[in-house]
DRENDO-1510 file (C-alpha; in Angstrom, 1 decimal, always signed):
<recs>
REC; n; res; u; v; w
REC; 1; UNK; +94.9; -75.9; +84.1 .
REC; 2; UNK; +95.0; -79.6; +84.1 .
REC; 3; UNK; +94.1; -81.1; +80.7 .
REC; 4; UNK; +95.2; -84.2; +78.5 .
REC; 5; UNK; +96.1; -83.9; +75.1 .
REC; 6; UNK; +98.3; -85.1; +72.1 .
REC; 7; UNK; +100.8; -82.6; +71.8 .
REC; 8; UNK; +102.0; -79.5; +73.5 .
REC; 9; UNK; +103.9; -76.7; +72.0 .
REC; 10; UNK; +105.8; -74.4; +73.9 .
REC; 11; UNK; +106.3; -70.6; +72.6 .
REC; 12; UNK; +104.3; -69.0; +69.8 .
REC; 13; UNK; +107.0; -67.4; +67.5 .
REC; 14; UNK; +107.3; -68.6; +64.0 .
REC; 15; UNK; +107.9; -72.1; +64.4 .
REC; 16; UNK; +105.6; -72.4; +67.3 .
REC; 17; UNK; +102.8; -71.6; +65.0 .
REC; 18; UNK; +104.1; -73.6; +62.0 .
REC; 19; UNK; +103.5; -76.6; +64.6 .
REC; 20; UNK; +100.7; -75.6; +66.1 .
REC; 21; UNK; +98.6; -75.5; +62.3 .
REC; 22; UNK; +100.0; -78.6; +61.4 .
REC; 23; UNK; +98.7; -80.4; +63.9 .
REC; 24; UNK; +95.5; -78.6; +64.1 .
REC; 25; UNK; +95.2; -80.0; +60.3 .
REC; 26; UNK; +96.7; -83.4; +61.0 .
REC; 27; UNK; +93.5; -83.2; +63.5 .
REC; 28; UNK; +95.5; -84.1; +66.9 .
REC; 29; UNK; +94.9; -81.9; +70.0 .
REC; 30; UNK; +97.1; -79.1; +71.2 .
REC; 31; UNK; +97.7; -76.2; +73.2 .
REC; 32; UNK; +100.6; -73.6; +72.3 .
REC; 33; UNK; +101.8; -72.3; +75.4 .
REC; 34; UNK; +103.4; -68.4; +74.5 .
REC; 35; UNK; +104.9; -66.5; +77.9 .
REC; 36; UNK; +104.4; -63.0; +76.3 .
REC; 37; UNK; +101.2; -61.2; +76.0 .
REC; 38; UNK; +101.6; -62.0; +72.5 .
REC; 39; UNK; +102.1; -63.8; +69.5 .
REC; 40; UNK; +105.0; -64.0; +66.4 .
REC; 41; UNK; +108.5; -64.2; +69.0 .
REC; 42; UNK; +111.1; -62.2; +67.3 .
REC; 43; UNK; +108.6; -61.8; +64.5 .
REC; 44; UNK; +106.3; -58.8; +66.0 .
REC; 45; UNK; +105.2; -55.6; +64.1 .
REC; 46; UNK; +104.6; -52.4; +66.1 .
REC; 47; UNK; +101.9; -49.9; +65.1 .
REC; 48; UNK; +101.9; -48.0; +68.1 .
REC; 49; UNK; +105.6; -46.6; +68.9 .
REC; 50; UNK; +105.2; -44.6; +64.6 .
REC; 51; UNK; +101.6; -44.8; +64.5 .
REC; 52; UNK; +103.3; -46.8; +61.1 .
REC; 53; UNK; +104.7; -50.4; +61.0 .
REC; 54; UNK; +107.7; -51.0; +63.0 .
REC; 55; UNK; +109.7; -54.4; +63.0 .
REC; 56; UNK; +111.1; -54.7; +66.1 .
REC; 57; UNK; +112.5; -58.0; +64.6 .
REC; 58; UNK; +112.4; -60.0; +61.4 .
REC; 59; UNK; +111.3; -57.6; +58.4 .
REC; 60; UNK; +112.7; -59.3; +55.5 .
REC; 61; UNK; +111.2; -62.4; +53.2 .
REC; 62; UNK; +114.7; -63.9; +52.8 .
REC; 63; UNK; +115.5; -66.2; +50.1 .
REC; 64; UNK; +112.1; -64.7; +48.7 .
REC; 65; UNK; +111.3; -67.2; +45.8 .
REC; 66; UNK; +111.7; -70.5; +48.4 .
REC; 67; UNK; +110.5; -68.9; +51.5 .
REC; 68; UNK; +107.5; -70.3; +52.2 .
REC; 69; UNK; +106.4; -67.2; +54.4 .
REC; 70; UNK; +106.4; -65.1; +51.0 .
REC; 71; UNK; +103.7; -68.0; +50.0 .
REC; 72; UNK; +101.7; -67.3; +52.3 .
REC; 73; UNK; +101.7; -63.6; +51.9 .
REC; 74; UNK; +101.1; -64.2; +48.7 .
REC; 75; UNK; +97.8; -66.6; +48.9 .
REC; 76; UNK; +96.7; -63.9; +52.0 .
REC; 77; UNK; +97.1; -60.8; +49.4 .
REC; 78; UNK; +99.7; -59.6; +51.8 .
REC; 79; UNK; +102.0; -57.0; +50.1 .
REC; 80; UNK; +105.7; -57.1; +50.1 .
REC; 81; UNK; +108.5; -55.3; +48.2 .
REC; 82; UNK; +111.1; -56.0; +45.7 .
REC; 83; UNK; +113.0; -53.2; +44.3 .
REC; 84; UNK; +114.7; -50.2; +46.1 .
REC; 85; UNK; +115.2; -47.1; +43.7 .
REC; 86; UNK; +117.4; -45.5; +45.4 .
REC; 87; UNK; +121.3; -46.5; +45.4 .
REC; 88; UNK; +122.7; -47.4; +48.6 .
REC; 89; UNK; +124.8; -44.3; +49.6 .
REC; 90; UNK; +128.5; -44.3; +52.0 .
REC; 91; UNK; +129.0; -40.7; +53.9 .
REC; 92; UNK; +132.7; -41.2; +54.3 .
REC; 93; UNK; +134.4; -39.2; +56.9 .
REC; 94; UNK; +132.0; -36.5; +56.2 .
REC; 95; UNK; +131.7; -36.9; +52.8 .
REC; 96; UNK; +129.3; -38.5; +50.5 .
REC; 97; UNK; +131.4; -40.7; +48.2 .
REC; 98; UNK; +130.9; -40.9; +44.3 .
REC; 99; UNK; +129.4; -43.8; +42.9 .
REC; 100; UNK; +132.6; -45.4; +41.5 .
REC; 101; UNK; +133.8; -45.3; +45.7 .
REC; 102; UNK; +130.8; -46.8; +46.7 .
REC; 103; UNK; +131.7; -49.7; +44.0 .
REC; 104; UNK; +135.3; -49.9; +45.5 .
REC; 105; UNK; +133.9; -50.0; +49.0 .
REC; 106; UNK; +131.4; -52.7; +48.0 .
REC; 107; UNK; +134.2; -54.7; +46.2 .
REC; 108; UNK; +136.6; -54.7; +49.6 .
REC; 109; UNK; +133.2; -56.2; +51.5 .
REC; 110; UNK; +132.7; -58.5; +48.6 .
REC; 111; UNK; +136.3; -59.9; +48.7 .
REC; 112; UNK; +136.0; -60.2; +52.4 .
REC; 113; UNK; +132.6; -62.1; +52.3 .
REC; 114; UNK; +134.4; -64.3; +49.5 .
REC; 115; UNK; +137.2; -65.1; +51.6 .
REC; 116; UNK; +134.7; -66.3; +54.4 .
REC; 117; UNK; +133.0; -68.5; +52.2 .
REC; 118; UNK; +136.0; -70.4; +50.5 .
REC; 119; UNK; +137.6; -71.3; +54.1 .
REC; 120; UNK; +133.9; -72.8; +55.2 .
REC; 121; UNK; +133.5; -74.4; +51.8 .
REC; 122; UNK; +136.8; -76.2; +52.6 .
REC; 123; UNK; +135.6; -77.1; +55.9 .
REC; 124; UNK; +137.3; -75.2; +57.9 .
REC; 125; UNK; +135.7; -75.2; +61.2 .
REC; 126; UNK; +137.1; -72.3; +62.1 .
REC; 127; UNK; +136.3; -68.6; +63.2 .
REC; 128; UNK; +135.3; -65.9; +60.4 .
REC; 129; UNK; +137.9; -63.3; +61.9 .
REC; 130; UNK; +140.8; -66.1; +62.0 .
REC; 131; UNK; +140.4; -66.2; +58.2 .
REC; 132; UNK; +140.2; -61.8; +57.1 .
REC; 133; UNK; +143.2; -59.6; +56.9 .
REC; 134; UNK; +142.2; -57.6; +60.0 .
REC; 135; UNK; +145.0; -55.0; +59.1 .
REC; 136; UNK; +142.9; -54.0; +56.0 .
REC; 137; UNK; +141.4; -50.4; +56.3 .
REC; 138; UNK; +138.1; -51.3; +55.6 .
REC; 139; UNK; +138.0; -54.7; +58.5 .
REC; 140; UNK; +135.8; -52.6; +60.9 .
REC; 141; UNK; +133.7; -52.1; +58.0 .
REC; 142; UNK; +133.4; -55.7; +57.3 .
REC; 143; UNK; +133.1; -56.6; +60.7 .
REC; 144; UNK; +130.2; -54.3; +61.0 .
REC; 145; UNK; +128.5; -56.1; +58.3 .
REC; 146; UNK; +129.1; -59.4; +59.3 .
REC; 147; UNK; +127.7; -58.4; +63.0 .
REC; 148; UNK; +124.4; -56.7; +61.7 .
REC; 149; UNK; +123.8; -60.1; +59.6 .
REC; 150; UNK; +124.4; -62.8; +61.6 .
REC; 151; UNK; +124.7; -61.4; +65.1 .
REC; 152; UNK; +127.6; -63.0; +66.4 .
REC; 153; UNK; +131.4; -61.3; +66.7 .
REC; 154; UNK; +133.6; -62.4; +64.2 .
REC; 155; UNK; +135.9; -63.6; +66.6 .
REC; 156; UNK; +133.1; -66.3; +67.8 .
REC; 157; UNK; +131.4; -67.6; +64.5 .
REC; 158; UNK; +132.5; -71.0; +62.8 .
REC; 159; UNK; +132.4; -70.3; +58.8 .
REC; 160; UNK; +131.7; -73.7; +58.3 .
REC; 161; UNK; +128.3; -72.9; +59.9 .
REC; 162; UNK; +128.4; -69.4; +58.2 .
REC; 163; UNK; +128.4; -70.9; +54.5 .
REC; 164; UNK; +125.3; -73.6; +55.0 .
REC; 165; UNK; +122.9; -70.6; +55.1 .
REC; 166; UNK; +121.1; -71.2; +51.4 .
REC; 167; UNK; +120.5; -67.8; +50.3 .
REC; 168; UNK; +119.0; -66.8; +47.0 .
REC; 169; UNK; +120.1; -63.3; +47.6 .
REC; 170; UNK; +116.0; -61.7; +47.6 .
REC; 171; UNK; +115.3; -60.5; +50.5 .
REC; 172; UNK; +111.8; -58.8; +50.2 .
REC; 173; UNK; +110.5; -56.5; +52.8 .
REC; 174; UNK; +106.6; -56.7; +53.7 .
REC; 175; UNK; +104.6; -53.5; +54.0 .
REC; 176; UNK; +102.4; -53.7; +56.8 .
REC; 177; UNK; +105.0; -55.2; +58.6 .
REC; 178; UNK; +106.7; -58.9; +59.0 .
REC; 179; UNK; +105.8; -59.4; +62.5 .
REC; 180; UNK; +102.1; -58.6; +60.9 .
REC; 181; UNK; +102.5; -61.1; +57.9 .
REC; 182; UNK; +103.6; -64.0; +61.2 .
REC; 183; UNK; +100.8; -63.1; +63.4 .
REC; 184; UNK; +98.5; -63.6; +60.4 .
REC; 185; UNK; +99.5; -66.6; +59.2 .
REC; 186; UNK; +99.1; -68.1; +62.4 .
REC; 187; UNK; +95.6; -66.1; +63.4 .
REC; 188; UNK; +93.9; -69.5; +63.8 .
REC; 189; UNK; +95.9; -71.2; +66.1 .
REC; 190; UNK; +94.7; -71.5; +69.4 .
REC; 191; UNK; +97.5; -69.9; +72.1 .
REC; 192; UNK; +97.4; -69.6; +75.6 .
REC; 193; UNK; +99.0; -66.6; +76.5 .
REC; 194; UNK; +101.0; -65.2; +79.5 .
REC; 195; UNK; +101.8; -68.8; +80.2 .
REC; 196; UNK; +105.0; -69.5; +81.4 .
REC; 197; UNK; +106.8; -72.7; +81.1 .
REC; 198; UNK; +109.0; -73.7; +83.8 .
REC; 199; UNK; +109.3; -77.3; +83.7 .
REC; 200; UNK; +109.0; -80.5; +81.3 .
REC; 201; UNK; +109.2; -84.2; +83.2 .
REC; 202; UNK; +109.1; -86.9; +81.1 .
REC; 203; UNK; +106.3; -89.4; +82.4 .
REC; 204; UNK; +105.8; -93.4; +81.7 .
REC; 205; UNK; +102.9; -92.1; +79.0 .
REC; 206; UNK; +104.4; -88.5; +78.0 .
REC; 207; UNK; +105.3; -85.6; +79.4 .
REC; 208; UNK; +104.1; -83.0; +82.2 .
REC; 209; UNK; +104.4; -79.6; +81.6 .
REC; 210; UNK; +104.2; -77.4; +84.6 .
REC; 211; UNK; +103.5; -73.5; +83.8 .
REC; 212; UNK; +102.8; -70.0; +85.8 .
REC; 213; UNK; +98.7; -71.4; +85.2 .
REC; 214; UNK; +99.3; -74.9; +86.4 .
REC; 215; UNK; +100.0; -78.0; +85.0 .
REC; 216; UNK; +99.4; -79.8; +81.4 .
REC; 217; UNK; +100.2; -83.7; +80.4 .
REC; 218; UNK; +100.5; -84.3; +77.1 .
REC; 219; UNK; +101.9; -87.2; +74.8 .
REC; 220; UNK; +104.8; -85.3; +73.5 .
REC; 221; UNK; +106.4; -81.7; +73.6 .
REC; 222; UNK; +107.4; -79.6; +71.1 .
REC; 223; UNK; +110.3; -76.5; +72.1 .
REC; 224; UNK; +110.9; -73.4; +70.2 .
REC; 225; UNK; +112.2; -71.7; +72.6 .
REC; 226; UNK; +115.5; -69.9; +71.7 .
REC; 227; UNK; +118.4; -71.9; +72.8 .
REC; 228; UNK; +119.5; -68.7; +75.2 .
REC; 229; UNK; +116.9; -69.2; +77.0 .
REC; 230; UNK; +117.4; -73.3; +77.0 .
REC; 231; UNK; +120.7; -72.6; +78.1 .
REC; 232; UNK; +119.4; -70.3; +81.0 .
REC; 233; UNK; +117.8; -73.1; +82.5 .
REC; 234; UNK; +114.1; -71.2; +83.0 .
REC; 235; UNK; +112.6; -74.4; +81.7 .
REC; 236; UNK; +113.5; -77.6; +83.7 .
REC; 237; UNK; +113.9; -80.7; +82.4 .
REC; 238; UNK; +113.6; -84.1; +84.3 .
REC; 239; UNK; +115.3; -86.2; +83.3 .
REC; 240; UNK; +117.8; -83.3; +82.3 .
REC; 241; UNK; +118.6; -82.9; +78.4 .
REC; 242; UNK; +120.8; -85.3; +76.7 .
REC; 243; UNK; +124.6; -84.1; +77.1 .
REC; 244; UNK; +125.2; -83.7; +73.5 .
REC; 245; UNK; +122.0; -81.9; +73.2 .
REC; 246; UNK; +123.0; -79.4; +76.0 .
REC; 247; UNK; +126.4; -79.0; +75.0 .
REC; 248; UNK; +125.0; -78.1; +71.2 .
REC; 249; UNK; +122.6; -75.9; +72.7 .
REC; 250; UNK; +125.6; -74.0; +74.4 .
REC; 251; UNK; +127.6; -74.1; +71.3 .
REC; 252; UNK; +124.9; -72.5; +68.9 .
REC; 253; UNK; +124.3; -69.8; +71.3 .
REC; 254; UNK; +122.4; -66.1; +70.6 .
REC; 255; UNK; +124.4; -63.0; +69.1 .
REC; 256; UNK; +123.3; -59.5; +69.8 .
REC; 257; UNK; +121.2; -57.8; +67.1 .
REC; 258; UNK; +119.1; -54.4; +67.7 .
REC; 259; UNK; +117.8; -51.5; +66.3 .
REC; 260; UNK; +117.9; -47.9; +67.0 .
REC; 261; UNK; +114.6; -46.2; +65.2 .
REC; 262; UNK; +114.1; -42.6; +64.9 .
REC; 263; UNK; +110.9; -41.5; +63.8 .
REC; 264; UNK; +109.9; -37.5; +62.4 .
REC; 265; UNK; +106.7; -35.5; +61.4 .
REC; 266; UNK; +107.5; -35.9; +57.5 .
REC; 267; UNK; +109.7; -36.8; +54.8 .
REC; 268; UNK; +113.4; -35.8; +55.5 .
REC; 269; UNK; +115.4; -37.4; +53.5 .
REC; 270; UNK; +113.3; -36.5; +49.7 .
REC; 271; UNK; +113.9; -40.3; +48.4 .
REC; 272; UNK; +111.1; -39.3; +45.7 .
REC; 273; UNK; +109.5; -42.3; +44.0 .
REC; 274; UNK; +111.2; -44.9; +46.1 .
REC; 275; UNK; +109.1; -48.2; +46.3 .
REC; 276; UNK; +110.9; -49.6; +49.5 .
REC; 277; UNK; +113.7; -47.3; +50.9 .
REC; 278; UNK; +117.4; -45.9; +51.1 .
REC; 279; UNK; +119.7; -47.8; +52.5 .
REC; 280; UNK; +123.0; -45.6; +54.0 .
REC; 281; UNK; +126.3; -45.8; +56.1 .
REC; 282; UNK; +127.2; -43.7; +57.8 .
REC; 283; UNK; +131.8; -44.4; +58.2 .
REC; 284; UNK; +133.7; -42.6; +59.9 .
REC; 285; UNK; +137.5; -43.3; +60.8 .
REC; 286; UNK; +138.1; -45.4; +63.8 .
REC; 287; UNK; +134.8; -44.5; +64.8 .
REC; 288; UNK; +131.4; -47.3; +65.1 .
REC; 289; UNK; +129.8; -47.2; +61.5 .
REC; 290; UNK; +126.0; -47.0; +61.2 .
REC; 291; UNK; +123.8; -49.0; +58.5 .
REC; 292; UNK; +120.1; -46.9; +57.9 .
REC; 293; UNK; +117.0; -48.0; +56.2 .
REC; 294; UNK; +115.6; -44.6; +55.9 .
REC; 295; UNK; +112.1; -44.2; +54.5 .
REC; 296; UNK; +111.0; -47.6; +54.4 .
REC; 297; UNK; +107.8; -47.6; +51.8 .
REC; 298; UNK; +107.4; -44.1; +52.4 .
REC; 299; UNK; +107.1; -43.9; +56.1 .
REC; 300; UNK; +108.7; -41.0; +57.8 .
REC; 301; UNK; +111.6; -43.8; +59.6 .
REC; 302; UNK; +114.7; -43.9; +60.2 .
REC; 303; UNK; +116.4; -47.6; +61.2 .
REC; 304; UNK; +119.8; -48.3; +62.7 .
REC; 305; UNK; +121.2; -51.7; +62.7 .
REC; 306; UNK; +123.9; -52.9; +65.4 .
REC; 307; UNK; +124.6; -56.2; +66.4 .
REC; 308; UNK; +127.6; -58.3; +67.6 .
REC; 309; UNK; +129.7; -56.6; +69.9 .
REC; 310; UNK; +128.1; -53.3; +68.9 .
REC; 311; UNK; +125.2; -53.7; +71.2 .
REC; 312; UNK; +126.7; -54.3; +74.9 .
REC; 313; UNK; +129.0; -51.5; +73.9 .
REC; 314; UNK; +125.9; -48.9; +73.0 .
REC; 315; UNK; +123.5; -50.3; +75.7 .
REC; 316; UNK; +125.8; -49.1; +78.4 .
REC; 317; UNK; +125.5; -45.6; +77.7 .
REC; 318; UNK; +122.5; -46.0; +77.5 .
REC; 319; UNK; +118.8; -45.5; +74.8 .
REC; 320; UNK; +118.8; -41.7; +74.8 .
REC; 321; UNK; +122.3; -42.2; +74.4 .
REC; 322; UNK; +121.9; -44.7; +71.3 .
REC; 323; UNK; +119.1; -42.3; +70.2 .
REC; 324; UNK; +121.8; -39.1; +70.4 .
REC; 325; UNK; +124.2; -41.2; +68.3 .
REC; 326; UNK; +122.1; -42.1; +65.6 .
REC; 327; UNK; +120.2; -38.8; +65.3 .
REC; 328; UNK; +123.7; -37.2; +65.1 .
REC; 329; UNK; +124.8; -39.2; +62.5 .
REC; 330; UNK; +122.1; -38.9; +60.3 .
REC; 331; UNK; +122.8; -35.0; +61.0 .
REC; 332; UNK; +126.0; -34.9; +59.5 .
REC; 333; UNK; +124.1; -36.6; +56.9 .
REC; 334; UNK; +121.3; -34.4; +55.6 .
REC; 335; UNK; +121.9; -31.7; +58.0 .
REC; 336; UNK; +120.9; -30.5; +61.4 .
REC; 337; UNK; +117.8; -29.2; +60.5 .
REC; 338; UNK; +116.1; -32.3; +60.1 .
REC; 339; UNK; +115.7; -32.4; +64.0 .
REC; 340; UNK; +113.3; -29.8; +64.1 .
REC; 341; UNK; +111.6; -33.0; +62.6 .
REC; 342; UNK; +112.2; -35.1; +64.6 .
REC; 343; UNK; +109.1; -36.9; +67.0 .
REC; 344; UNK; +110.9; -39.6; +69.1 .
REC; 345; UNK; +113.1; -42.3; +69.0 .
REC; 346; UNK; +112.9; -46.1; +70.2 .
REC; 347; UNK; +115.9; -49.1; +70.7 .
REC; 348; UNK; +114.9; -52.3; +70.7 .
REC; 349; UNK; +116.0; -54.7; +73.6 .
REC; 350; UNK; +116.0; -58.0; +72.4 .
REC; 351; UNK; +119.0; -58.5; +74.5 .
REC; 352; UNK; +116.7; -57.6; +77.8 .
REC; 353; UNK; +113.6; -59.7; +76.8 .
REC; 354; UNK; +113.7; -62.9; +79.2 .
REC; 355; UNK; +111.6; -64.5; +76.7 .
REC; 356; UNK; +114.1; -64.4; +73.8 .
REC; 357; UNK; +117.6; -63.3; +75.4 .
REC; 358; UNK; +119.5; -62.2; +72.5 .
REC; 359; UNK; +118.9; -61.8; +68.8 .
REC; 360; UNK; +120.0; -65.2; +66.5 .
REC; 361; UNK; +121.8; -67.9; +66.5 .
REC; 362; UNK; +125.4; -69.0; +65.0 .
REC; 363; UNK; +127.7; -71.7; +65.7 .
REC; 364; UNK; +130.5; -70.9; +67.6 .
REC; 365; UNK; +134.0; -71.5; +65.9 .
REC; 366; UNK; +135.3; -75.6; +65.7 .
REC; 367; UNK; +131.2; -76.4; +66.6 .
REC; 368; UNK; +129.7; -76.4; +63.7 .
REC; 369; UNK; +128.7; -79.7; +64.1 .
REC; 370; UNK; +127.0; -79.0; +67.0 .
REC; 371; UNK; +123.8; -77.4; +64.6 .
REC; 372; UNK; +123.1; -80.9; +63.3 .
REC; 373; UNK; +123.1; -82.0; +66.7 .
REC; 374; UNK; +120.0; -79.8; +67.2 .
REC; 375; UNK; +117.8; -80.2; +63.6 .
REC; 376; UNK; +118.5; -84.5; +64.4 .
REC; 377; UNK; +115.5; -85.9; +66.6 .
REC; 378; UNK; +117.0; -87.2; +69.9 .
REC; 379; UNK; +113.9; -88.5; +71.9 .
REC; 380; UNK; +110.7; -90.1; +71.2 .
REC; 381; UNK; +108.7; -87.5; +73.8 .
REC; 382; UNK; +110.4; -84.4; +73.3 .
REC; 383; UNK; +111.0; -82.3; +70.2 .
REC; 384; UNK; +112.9; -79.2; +69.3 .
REC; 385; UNK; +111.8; -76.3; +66.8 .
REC; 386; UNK; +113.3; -72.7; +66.2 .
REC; 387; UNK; +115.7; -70.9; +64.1 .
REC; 388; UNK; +118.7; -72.6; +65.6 .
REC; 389; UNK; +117.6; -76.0; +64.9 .
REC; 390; UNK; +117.2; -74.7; +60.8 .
REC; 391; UNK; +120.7; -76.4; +58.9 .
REC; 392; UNK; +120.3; -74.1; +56.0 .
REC; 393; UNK; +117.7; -71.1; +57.3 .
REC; 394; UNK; +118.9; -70.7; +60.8 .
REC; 395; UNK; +118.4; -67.2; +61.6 .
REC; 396; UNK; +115.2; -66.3; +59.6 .
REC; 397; UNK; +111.5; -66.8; +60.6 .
REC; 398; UNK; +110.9; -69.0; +57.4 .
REC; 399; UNK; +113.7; -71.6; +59.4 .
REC; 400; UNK; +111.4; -71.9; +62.0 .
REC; 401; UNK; +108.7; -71.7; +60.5 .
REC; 402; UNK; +109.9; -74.7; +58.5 .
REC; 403; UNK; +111.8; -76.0; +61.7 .
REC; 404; UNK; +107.8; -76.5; +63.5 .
REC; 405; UNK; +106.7; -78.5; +60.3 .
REC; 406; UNK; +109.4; -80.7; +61.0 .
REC; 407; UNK; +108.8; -80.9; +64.8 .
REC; 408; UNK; +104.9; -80.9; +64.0 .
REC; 409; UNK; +105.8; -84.3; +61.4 .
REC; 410; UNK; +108.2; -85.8; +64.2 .
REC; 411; UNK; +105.4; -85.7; +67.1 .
REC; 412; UNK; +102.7; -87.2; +64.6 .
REC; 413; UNK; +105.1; -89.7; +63.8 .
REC; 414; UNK; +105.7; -90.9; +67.5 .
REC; 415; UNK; +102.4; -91.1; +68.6 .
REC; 416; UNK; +101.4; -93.6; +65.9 .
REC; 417; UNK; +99.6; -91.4; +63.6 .
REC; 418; UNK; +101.7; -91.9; +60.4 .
REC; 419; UNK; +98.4; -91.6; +58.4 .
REC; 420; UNK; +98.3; -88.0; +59.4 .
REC; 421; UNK; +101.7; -87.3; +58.2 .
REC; 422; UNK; +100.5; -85.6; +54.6 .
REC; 423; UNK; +98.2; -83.4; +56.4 .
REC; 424; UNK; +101.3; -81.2; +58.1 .
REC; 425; UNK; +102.1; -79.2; +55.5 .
</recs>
């Protein structure tokens, strides 16, 4: 594979594609290069595990009413959801609490998540455990929550990064899947797949890029590659990266963040009339707590989210394990008998996947600077895109979406095409 063209753009998640369509429509030549058998990254909707819509990743639109994901789905006719009937529910130490328990319990999280956000909002460049009362009752609890949403250990994460996130508080789940909504809005970009990158040398006209298929030259390079797989060093660059640039992508590394889904024959759980699902803990004293989606849109699920420190600690007893654990929590739950249900269950291993190497990204504590050092441009050949390189959507698929517009605009930019710049978006 030896070819010449404007731009190439390596990995086909959601920024990937962003780029790839803008510059399809600016009219420059391209070639995404994805190493997976597939498209959509972290973004990727299974049919087949169910024989119903699995996210293995990213299932929620977000910041709904700014998330230009949710505009596409719209102009596509691609359903999403909005409300959730059903309450969310806390089993307590073998007990479901009462409603006015479940607002006491949700009060302690929101005074925790309140504390977080007045140290960043000061500035204070310094880690989100540092600044909690970890002798309250209810800190494993909180910790929990913070894990599952931002993937990184309190202990690690800088809540002066935390608090740039701009969220609108929607967060809207699609029906046939998110990874399904990615893959279509990005069905008419031309990807070659299984193609490895393993090197990028800049050149005196643009840069080389040398894959498992051969070699490509192009003018300039896009990356949306996440950074722990930058920092792994399975792409080469000569010259190396900029220091500052390698040191941020160290500093703005991957958390953990998985799922544990248990699938059954029918309806367990009776949420009767629910648009989009149940959403349960499961808390048990000194013990790991569990968050379920259970039901979601009617589909006979059951989700388990762990991230943060929660995932090496699982994964080394192993899937059936992780299965066992979440099978017997949802037991205690609704009762045993709902295994005589029960058809298989599945754990994600984002962790595992070369490709990705973990789940999303966060700044690590007294670095938040080292974000900005990513979303700035830094070299007139080589441009980076994903999640991590989003200031105020890092960690969502509608930050790199809008992360590979950016890249996309940069690229046009340096090879002299300014006239093509309104044609990106």
């Amino acid at each position: 594979m030896t070819t010449d063209i404007d731009v190439a753009v390596i990995g086909a998640g959601a920024a990937g594609l962003a780029a790839g369509a803008a510059l399809r429509n600016a009219g420059l030549s391209y070639r995404v290069l994805e190493a997976k058998d597939r498209i959509g990254g972290r973004a990727y909707t299974d049919t087949t595990t169910f024989g119903v819509p699995f996210d293995h990743g990213c299932h929620w639109l977000h910041s709904a009413s700014v998330n230009p994901l949710r505009m596409a789905a719209d102009r596509l006719g691609i359903a999403y959801g909005k409300d959730i009937d059903q309450p969310p529910g806390v089993f307590l130490n073998s007990t479901w609490q009462p409603d006015d328990a479940v607002d006491r319990i949700d009060l302690h999280l929101k005074k925790g998540f309140d504390v977080i956000d007045r140290a960043g909002r000061l500035g204070q460049d310094v880690s989100a455990a540092s600044v909690i009362d970890q002798t309250d009752d209810w800190w494993p609890f909180l910790r929990h929550w913070i894990e599952i949403l931002c993937s990184g250990q309190p202990e690690d994460m800088s809540v002066k990064d935390m608090v740039r996130y701009h969220d609108t508080e929607e967060n809207w789940p699609v029906v046939k899947g998110f990874g399904a909504l990615v893959a279509r809005v990005g069905a008419d970009v031309v990807v070659d797949l299984q193609t490895e990158v393993r090197s990028i040398e800049k050149t005196a006209s643009g840069v080389r890029i040398g894959t498992a298929n051969g070699t490509l030259t192009a003018g300039a390079v896009i990356v949306t590659v996440s950074t722990a797989v930058l920092a792994s060093g399975a792409i080469r660059f000569t010259p190396d990266l900029p220091d500052p640039v390698r040191e941020a992508i160290r500093n703005v590394p991957l958390g953990m963040a998985e799922k544990i889904a248990l699938g059954f024959d029918r309806d367990v759980f009776g949420f009767k009339g629910t648009k989009y699902a149940a959403h349960m803990h499961n808390v048990h004293d000194g013990g790991l707590p569990l968050t379920f989606t259970l039901s979601p849109f009617g589909y006979p699920l059951a989700i388990s989210f762990i991230g943060g420190h929660e995932v090496p600690y699982l994964r080394q007893q192993g899937e059936q394990a992780m299965i066992e654990l979440a099978l017997d929590a949802l037991g205690q739950m609704y009762g045993n008998t709902i295994r005589a249900r029960f058809t298989r269950g599945y754990v994600t291993d984002w962790a595992g996947d070369p490709h990705i190497r973990g789940g999303y990204s966060y700044a690590k504590a007294g670095q938040a600077h080292a974000r900005d050092i990513l979303v700035a441009p830094f070299d007139e050949r080589i441009f980076l895109a994903g999640e991590a390189t989003s200031s105020q959507f890092f960690s969502t698929a509608h930050g790199a979406h809008l992360s590979g517009l950016r890249a996309a605009g940069r690229a046009i930019a340096a090879l002299h095409r300014p006239a093509d710049l309104a044609l990106v978006i």
